[in-house]
PDB file of N, H, CA, C and O in Angstrom:
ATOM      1  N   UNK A   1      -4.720  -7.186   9.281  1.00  0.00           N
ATOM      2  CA  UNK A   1      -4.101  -5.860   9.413  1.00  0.00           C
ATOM      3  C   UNK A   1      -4.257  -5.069   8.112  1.00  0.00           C
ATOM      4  O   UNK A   1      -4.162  -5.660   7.036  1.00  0.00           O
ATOM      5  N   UNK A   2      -4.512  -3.644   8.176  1.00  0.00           N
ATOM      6  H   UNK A   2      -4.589  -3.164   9.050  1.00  0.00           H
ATOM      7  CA  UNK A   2      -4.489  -2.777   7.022  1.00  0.00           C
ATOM      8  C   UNK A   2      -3.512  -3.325   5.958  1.00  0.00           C
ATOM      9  O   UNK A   2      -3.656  -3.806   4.835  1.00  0.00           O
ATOM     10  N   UNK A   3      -2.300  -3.018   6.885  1.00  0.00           N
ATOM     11  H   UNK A   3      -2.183  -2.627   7.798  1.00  0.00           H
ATOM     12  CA  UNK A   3      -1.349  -2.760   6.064  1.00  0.00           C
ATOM     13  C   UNK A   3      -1.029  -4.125   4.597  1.00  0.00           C
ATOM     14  O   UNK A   3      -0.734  -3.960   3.413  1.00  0.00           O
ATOM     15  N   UNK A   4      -1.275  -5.427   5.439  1.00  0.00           N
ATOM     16  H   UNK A   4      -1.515  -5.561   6.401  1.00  0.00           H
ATOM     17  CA  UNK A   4      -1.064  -6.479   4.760  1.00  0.00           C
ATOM     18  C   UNK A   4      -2.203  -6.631   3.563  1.00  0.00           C
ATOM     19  O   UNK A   4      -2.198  -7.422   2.620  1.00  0.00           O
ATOM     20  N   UNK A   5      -3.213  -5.585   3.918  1.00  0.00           N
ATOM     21  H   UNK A   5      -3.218  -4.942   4.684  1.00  0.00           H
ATOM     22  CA  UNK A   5      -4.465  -5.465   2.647  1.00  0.00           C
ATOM     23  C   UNK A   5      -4.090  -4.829   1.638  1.00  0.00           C
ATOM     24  O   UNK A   5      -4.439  -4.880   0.458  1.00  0.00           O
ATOM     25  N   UNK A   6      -3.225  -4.120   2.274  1.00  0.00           N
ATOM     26  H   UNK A   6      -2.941  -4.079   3.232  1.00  0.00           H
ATOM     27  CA  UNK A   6      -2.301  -2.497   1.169  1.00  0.00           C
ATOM     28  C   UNK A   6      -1.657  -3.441   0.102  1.00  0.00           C
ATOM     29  O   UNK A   6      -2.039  -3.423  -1.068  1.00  0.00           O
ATOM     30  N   UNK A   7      -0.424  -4.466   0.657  1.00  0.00           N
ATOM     31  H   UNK A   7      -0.113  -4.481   1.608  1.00  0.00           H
ATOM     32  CA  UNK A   7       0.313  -4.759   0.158  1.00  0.00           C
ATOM     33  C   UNK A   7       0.016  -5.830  -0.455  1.00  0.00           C
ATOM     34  O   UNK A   7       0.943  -6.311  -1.107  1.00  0.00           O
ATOM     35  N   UNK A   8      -1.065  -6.434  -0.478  1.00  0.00           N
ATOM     36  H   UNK A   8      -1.818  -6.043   0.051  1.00  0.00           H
ATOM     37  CA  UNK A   8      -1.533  -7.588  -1.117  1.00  0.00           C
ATOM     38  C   UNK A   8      -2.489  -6.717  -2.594  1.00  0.00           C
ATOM     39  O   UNK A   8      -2.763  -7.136  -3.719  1.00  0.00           O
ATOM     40  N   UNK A   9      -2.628  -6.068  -2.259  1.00  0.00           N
ATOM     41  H   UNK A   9      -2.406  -5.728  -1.345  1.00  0.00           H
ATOM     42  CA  UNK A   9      -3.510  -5.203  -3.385  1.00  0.00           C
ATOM     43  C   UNK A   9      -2.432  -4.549  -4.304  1.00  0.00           C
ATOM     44  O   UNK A   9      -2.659  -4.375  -5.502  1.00  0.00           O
ATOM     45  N   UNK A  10      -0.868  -4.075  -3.525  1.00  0.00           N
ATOM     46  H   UNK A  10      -0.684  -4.216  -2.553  1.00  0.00           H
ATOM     47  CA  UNK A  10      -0.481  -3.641  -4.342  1.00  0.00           C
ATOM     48  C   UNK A  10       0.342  -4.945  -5.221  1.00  0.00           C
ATOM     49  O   UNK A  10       0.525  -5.007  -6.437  1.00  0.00           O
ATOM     50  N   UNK A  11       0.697  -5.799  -4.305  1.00  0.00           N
ATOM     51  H   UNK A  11       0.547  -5.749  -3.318  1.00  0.00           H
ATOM     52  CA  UNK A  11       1.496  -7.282  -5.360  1.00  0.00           C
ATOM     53  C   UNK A  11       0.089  -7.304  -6.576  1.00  0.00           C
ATOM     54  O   UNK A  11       0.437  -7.255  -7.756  1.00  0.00           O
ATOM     55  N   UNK A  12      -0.783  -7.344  -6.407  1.00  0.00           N
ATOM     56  H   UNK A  12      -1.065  -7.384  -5.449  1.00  0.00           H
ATOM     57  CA  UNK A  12      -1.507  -7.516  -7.622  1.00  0.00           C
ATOM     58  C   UNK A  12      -1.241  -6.212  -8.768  1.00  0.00           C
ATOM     59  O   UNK A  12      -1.109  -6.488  -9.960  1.00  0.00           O
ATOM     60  N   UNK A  13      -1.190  -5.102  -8.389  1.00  0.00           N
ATOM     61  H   UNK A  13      -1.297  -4.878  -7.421  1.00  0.00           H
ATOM     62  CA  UNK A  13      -1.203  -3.892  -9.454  1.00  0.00           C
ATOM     63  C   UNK A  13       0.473  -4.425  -9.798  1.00  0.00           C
ATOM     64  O   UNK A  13       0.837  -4.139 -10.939  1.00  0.00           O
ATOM     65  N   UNK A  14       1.391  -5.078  -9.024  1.00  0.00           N
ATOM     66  H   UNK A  14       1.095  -5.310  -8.098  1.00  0.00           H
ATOM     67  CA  UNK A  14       2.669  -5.433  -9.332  1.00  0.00           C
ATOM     68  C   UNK A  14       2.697  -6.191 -10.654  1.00  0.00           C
ATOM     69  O   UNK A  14       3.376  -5.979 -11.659  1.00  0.00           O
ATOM     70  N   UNK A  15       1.495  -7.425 -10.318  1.00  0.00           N
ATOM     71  H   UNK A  15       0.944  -7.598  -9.502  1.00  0.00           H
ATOM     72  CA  UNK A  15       2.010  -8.531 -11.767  1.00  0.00           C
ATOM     73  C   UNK A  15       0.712  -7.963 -12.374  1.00  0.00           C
ATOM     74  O   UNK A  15       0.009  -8.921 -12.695  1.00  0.00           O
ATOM     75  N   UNK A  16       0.041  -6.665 -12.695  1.00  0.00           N
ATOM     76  H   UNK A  16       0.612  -5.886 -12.435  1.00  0.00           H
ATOM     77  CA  UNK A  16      -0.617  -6.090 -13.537  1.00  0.00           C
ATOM     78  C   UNK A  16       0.565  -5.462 -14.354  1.00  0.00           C
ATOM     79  O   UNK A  16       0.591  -5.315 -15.576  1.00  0.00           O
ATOM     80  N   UNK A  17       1.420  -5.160 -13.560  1.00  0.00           N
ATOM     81  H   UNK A  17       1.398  -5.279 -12.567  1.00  0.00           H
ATOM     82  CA  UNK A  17       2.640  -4.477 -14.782  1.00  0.00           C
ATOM     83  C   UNK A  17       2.846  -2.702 -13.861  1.00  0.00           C
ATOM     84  O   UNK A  17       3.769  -1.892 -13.933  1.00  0.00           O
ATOM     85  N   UNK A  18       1.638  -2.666 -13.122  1.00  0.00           N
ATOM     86  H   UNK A  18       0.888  -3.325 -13.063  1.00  0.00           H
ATOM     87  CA  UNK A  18       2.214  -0.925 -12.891  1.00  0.00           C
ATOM     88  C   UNK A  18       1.693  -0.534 -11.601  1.00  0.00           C
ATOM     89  O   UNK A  18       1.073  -1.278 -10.841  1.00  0.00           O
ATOM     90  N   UNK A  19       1.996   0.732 -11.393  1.00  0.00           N
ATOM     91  H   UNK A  19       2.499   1.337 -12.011  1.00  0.00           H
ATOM     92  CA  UNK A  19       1.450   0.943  -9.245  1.00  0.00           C
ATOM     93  C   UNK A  19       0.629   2.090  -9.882  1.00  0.00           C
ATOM     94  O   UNK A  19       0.779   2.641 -10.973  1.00  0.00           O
ATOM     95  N   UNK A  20      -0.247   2.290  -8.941  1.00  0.00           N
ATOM     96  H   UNK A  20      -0.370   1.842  -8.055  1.00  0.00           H
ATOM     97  CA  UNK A  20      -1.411   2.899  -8.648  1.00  0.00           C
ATOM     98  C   UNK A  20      -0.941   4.234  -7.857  1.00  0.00           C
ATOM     99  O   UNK A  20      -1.114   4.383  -6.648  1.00  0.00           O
ATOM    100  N   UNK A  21      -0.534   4.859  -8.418  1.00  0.00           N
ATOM    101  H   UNK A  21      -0.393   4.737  -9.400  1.00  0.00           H
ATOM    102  CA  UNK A  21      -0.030   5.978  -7.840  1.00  0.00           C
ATOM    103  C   UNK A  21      -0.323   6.424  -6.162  1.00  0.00           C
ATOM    104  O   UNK A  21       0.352   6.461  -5.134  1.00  0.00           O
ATOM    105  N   UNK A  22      -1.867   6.760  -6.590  1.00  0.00           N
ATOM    106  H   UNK A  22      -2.415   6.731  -7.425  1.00  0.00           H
ATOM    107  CA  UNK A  22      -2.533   6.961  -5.410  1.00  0.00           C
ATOM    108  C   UNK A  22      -2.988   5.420  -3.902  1.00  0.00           C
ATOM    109  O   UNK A  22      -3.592   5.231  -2.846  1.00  0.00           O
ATOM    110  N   UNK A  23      -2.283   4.881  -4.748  1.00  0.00           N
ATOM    111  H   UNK A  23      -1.792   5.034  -5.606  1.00  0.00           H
ATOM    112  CA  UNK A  23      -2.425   3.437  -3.788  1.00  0.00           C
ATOM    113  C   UNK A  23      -1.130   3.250  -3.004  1.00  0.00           C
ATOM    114  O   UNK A  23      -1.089   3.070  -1.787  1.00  0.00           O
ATOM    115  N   UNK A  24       0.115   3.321  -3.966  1.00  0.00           N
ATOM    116  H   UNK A  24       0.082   3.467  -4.955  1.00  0.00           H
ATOM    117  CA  UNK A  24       1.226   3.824  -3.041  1.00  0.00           C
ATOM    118  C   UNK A  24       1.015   4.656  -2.536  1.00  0.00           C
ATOM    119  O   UNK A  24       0.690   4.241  -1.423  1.00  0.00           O
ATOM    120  N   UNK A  25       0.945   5.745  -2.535  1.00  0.00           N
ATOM    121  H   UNK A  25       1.209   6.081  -3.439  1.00  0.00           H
ATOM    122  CA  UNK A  25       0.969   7.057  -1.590  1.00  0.00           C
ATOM    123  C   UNK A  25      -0.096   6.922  -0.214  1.00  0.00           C
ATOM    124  O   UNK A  25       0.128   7.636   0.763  1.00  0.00           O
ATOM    125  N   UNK A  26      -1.156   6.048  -0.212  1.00  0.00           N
ATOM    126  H   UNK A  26      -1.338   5.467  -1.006  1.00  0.00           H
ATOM    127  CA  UNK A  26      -2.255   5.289   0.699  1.00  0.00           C
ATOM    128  C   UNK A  26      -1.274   4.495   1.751  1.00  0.00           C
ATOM    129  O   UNK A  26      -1.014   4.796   2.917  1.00  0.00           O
ATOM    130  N   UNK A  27      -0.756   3.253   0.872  1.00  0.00           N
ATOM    131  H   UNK A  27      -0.966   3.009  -0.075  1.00  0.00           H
ATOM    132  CA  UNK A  27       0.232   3.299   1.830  1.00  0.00           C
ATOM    133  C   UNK A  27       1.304   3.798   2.781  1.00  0.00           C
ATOM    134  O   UNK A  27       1.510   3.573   3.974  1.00  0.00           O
ATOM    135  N   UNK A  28       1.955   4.590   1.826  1.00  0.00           N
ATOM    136  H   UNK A  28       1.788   4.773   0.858  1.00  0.00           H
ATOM    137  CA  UNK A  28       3.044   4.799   2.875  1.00  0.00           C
ATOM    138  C   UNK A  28       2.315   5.880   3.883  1.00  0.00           C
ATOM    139  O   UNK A  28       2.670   5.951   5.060  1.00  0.00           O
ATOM    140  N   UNK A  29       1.348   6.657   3.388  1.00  0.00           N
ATOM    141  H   UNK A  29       1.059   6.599   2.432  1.00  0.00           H
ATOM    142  CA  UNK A  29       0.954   7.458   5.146  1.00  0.00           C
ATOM    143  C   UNK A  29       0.222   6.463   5.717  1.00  0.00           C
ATOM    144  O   UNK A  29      -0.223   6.991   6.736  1.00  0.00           O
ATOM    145  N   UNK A  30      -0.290   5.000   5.661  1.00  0.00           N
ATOM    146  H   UNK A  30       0.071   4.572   4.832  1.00  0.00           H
ATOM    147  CA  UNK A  30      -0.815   4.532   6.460  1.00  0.00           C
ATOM    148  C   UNK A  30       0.518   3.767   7.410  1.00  0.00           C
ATOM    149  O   UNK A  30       0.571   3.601   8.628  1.00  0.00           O
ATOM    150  N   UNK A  31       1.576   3.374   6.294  1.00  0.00           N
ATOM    151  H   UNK A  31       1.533   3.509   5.304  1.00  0.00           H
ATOM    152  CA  UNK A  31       2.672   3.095   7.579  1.00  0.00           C
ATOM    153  C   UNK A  31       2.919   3.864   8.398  1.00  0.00           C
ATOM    154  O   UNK A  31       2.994   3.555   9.587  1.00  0.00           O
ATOM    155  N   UNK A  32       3.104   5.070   7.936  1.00  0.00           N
ATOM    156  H   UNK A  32       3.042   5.320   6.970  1.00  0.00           H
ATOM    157  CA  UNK A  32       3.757   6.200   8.714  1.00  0.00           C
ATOM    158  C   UNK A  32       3.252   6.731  10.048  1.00  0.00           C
ATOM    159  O   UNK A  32       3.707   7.288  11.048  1.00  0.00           O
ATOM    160  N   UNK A  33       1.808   6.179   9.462  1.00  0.00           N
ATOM    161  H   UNK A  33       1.439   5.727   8.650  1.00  0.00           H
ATOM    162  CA  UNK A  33       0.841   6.506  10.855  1.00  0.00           C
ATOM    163  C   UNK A  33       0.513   5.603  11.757  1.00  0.00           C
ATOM    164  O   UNK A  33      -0.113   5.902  12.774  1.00  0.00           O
ATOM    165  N   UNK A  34       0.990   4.138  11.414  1.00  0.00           N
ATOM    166  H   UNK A  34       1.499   3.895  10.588  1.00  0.00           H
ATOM    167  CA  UNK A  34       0.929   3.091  12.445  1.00  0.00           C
ATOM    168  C   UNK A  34       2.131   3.103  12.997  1.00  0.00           C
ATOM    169  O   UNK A  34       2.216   2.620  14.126  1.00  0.00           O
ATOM    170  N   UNK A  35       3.255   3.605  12.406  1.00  0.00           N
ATOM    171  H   UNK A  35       3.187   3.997  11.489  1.00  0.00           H
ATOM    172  CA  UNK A  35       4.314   3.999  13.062  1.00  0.00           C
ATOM    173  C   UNK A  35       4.327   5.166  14.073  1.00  0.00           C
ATOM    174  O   UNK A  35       5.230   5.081  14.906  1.00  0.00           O
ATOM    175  N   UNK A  36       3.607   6.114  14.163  1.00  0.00           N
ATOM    176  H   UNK A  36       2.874   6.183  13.487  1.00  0.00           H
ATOM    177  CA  UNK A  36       3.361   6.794  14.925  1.00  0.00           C
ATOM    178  C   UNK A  36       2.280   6.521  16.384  1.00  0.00           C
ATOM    179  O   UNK A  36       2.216   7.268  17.360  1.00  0.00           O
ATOM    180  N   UNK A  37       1.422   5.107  16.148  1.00  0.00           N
ATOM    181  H   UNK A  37       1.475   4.500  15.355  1.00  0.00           H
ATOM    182  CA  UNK A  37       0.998   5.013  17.325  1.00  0.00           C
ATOM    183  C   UNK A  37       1.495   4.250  18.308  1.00  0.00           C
ATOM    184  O   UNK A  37       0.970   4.260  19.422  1.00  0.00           O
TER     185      UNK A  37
END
């Protein structure tokens, strides 16, 4: 699933120390939009 690719990519920018701005923001409209189908 996408989403579990999102969040596995972001646990890594996690124990890098910082978020990816544009990687959060990837996510949450991709939840938002699997929530919508």
């Amino acid at each position: 699933m996408v989403i579990k690719k999102l969040l596995r990519s972001l646990e890594k920018c996690q124990v890098v120390g910082f978020y990816d701005k544009k990687l959060v923001e990837d996510i949450v409209s991709t939840i938002k939009y699997d929530g919508k189908k």
